[in-house]
N, C-alpha and C positions, 0 to 999 in steps of 0.2 A: 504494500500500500504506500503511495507517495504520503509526501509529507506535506502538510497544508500548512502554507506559511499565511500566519491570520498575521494581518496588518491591518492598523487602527485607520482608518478617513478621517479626512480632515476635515475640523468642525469650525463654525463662525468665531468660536471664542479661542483655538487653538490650531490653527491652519495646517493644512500639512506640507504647503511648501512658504519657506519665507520668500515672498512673490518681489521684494525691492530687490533684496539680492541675486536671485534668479534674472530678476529684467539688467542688474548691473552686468552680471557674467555674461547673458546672454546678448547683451549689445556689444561687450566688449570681445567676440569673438565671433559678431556679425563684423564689426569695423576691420579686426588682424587679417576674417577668411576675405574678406572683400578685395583687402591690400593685397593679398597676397597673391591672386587672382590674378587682380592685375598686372602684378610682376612676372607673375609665370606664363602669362601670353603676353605682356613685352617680349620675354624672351623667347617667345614660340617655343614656349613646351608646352602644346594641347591637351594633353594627355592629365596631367595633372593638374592644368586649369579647371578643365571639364570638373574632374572631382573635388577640388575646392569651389568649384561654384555652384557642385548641388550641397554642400557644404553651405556656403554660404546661403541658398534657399532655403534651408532646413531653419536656420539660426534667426532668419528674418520671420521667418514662419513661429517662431516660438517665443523672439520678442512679441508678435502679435498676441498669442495667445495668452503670454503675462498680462497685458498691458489691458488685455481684454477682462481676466479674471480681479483686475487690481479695480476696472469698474465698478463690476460687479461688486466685491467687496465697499467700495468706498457708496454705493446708492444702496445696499444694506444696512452700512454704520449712517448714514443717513435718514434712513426708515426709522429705526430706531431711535430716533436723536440724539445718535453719539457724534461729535466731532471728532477724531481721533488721529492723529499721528503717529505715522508708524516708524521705525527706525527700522535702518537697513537690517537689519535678521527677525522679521515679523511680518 
């Protein structure tokens, strides 16, 4: 019998991802795969352009979906009438 690995979800008062930090790393390695992209078809290497730039789709794709769920979280703590700031690991 496999083994079920139970993992808690994450709740409005206890999130399971810290979403500022996630949108920092995650932009900051949309910005390096982007550079880097570029450089490597400067230099006509296509072959690893190509894969840093679904690289780079992926990372643009998932700042979206932070930026998307950090809404949602902020028109929640609004429903509520929480004003709330969050600090980068929350």
């Amino acid at each position: 019998m496999a083994k079920r690995w139970d993992r808690e979800e994450g709740t409005f008062d206890r999130p399971y991802s810290a979403l500022n930090l996630r949108l920092i790393l995650a932009s900051f390695g949309l910005v390096c795969f982007a550079a880097l992209t570029a450089v490597l078809f400067w230099y006509d290497i296509p072959g690893w352009g190509i894969a840093t730039a679904v690289i780079t789709v992926l990372a643009a794709i998932n700042v979206a979906v932070v930026l998307r769920r950090r809404r949602q979280r902020r028109r929640r703590e609004l429903a509520q009438g929480k004003d709330v700031r969050h600090s980068i690991f929350e």
